[in-house]
N, C-alpha and C positions, 0 to 999 in steps of 0.2 A: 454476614451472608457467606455460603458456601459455593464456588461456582467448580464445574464440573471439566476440564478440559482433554481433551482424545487426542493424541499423539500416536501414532503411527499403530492405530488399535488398542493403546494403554491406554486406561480413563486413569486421570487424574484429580482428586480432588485437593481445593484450593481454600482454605481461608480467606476471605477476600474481603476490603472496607475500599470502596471507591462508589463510583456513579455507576447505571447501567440503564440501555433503551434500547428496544426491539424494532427491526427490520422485517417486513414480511415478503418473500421474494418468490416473483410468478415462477411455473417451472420452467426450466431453460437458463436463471437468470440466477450469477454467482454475485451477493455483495460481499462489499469488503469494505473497511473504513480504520482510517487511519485517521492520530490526533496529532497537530500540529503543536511542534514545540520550539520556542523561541528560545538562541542562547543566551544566558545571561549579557548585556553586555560591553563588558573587561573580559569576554571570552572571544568574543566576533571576530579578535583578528588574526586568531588562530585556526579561530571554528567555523562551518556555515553560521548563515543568522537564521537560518530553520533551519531544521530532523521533522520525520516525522514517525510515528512510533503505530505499528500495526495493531488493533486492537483484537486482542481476544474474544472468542465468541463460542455462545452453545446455541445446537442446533436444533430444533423440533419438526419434526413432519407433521403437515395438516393437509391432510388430503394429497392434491398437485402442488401442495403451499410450503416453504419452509419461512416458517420463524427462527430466526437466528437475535440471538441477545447479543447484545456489543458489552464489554465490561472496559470502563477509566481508571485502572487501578489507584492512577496519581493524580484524580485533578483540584485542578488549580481554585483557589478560593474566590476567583472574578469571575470567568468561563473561559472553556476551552471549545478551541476551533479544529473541525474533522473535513476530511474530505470523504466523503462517499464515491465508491466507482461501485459500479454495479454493470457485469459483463453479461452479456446475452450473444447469441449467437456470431454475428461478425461487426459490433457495435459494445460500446462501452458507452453508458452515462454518467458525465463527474457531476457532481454538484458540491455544494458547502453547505456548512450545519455550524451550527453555536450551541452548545452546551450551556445550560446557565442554571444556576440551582438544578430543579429537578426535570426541567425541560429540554428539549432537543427542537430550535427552527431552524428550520430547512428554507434554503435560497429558493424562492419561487423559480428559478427559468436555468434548469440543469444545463448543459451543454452535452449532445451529443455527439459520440465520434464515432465514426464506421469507418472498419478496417478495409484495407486492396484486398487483402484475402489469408483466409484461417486455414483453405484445405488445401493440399496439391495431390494431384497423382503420384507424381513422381516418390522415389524413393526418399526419405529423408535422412538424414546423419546427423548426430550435434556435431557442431564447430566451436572451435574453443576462438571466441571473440577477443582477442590484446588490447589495453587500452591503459593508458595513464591516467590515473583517475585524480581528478581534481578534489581533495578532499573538501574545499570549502563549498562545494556544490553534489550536494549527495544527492545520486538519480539513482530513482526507484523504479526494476526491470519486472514486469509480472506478466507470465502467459495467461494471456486471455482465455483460454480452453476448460484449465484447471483453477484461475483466477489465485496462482500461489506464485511467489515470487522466486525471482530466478536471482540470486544470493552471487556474488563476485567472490573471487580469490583472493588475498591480496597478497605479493610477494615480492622480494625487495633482490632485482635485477642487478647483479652485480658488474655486467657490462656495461651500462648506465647511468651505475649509481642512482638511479629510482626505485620508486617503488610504485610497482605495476599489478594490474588485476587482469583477471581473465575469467570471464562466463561463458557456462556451456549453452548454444544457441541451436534448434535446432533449424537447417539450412532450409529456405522457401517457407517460412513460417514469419507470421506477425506476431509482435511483442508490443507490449506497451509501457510507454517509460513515461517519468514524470519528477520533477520535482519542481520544490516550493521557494518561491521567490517572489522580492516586493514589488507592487506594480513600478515603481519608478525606477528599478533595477533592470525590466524589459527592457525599458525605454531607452536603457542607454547600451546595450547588447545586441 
């Protein structure tokens, strides 16, 4: 299969052998879906014990409607697990999906979340946000507006001897972060 991908106006085309399943999204509303991957693990205690890996996608207009394809370029021989976010206006729905052979089931009772607020009057400025980033807990930053993610620095502080990140944020504005972790790891955090 050949899939098609657009970068910053370039079309791209791809050679591609993985899985793939389509999204239909009302207008207003940006999905996106990412597949959960577990580190081998004799890596764990270096690494998280999930990443999660944004999937690629093409887009179709249908009317008010866009169909977007999701491609799995690497998966897994048992199934792979996705989170779907799907942003609309000042709410984000996540829900869960299982990949399994040639199917995609979706969690019956998505969890909705609605933001304090996406607009302000006020003037706005990015701020460059500092942070020590814990690499065994990788949080994933994406404005809701544009539903594209907001990517960290990473740079190695030599009056500290860390090594530190910094994202541009813009001021009076909601973001959405998230990451993946086991329900009994909540429970003790």
């Amino acid at each position: 299969m050949v899939k098609i991908i657009e970068e910053w106006g370039v079309f791209y085309m791809y050679s591609w052998e993985g899985k793939h399943f389509s999204i239909t999204d009302p207008k207003n509303v940006s999905t996106v879906v990412y597949q959960i991957n577990e580190t081998e693990k004799e890596l764990q205690k270096q690494a998280p014990r999930y990443t999660v890996t944004r999937l690629d996608f093409t887009e179709e207009l249908q009317g008010d409607l866009k169909k977007k394809t999701f491609y799995v370029d690497n998966p897994s021989e048992d199934k792979d697990e996705l989170v779907i976010l799907s942003f609309g206006k000042d709410k984000v729905v996540i829900n869960m999906a299982v990949l399994q052979d040639d199917k995609v089931t979706v969690a019956k009772k998505p969890v909705p979340f609605k933001f304090n607020t996406l607009y302000s009057e006020e003037d706005t400025e990015y701020k460059e946000f500092k942070y020590t980033p814990n690499l065994k807990r990788p949080i994933s930053i994406i404005d809701p507006e544009t539903a594209e993610e907001v990517k960290p620095v990473l740079y190695f502080d030599e009056e500290t001897n860390e090594i530190k990140g910094k994202c541009k944020l813009k001021a009076h504005k909601s973001y959405f972060a998230f990451e993946i972790r086991d329900k009994k790891d909540t429970n003790n955090k």
